[in-house]
C-alpha positions as a Markdown table, in Angstrom:
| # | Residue | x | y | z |
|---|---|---|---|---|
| 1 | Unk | 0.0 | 0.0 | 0.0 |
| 2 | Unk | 1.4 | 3.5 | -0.9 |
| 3 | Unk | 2.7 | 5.3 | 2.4 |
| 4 | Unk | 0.1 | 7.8 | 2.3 |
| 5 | Unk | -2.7 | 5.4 | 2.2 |
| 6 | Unk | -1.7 | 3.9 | 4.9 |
| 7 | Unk | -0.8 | 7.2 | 6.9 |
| 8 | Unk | -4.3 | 7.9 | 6.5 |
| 9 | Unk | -5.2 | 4.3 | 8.2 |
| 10 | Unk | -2.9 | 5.2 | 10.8 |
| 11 | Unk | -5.2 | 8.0 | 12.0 |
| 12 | Unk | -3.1 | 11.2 | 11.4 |
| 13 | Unk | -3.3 | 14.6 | 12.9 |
| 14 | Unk | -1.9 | 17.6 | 11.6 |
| 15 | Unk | -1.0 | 20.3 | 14.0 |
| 16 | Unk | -1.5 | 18.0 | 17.1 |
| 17 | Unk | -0.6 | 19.2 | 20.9 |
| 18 | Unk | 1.7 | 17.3 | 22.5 |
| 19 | Unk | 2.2 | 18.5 | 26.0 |
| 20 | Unk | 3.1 | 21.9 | 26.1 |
| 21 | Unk | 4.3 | 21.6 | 22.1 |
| 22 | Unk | 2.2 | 21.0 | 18.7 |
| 23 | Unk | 3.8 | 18.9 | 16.1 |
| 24 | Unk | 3.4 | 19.1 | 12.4 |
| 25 | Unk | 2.2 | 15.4 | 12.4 |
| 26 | Unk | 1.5 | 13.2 | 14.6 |
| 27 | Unk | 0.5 | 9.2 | 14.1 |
| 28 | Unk | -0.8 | 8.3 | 17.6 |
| 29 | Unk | -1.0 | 4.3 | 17.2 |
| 30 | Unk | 3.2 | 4.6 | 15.4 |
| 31 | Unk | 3.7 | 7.0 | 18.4 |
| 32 | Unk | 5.3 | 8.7 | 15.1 |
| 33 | Unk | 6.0 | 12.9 | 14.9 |
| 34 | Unk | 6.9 | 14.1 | 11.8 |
| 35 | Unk | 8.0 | 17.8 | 11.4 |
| 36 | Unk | 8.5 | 19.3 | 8.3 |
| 37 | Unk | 11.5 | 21.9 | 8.8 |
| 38 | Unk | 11.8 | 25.3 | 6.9 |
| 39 | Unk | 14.3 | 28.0 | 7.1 |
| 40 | Unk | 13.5 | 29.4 | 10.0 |
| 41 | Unk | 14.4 | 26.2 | 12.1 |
| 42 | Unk | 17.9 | 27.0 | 10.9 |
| 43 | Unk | 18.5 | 30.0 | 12.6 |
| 44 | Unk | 20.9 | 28.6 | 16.1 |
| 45 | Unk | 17.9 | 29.8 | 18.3 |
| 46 | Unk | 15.4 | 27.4 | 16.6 |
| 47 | Unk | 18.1 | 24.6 | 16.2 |
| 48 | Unk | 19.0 | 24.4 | 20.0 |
| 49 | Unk | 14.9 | 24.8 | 21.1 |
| 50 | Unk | 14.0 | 22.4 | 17.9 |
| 51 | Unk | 16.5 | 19.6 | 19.9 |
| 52 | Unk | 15.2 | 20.1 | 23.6 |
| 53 | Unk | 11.5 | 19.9 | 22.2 |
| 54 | Unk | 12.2 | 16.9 | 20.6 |
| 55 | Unk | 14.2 | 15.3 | 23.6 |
| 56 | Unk | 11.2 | 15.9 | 25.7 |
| 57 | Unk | 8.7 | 14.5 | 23.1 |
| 58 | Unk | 10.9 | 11.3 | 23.2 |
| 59 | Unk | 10.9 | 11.1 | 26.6 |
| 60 | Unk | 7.4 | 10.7 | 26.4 |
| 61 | Unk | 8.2 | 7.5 | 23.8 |
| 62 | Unk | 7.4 | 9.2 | 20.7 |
| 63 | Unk | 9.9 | 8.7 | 17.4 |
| 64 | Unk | 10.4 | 11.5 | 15.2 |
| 65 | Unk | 11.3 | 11.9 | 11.3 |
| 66 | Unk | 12.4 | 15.2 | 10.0 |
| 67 | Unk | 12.3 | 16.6 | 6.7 |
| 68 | Unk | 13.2 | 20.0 | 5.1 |
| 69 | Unk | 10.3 | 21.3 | 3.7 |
| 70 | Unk | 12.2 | 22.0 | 0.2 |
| 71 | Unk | 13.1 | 17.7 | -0.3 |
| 72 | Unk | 9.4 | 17.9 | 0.8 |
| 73 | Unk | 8.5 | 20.0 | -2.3 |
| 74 | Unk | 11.0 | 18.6 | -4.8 |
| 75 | Unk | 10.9 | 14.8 | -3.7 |
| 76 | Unk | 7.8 | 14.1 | -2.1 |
| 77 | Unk | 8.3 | 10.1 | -3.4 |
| 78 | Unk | 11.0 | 9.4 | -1.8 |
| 79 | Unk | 9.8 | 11.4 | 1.4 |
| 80 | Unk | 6.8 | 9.1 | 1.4 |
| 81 | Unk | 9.1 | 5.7 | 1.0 |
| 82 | Unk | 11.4 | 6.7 | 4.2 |
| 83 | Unk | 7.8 | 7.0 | 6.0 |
| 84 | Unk | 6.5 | 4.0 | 4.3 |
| 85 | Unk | 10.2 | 2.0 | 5.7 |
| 86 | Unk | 9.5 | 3.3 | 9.0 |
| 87 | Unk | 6.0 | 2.1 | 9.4 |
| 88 | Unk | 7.7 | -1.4 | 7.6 |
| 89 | Unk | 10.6 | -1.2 | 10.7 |
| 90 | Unk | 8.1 | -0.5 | 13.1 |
| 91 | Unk | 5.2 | -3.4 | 12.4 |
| 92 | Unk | 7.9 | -6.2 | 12.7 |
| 93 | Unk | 8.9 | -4.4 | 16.0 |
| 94 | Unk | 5.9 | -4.8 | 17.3 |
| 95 | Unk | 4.8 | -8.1 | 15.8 |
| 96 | Unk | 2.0 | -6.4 | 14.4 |
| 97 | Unk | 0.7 | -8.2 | 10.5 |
| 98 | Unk | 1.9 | -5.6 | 7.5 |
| 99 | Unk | -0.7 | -3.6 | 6.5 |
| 100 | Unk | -1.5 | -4.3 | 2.8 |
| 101 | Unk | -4.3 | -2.3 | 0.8 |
């Protein structure tokens, strides 16, 4: 199944709140954030907060994948297959049956 039908199984949420912090995406049943990073999360300000929210997001067991929103724009395939191997990674992890569509 392409990885963004089966996002869309996952139950997604877009612009979630996560404790005191709201994530681009957020896939409750992968326990999966994804952020989407522009230029602004460059500047050393963003980079250092940007790292202490996501330790304290993974202290709370969630996994994160990062992307810069210009790979997002130019290579939105292969964006889509590193989300579709992580959901591959984590259903053998967890024993759970491969979702095939």
């Amino acid at each position: 199944m392409p990885p963004l039908k089966r996002g869309i199984y996952l139950r997604n949420y877009i612009h979630k709140p996560l404790g005191d912090y709201i994530v681009d995406f957020y896939c409750k049943r992968l326990q999966l954030v994804i952020e989407i990073d522009g230029d602004s999360h460059f500047q050393d300000e963003s980079v250092v907060e940007d790292l202490k929210r996501q330790l304290v997001l993974e202290k709370m067991g969630l996994c994160f994948l990062r992307f810069l929103d210009g790979d997002v724009k130019k290579s939105m395939p292969s964006i889509l297959q590193e989300i579709g191997v992580f959901i591959d990674e984590w259903e053998v992890e967890n024993g759970v049956p491969k979702t095939n569509f």
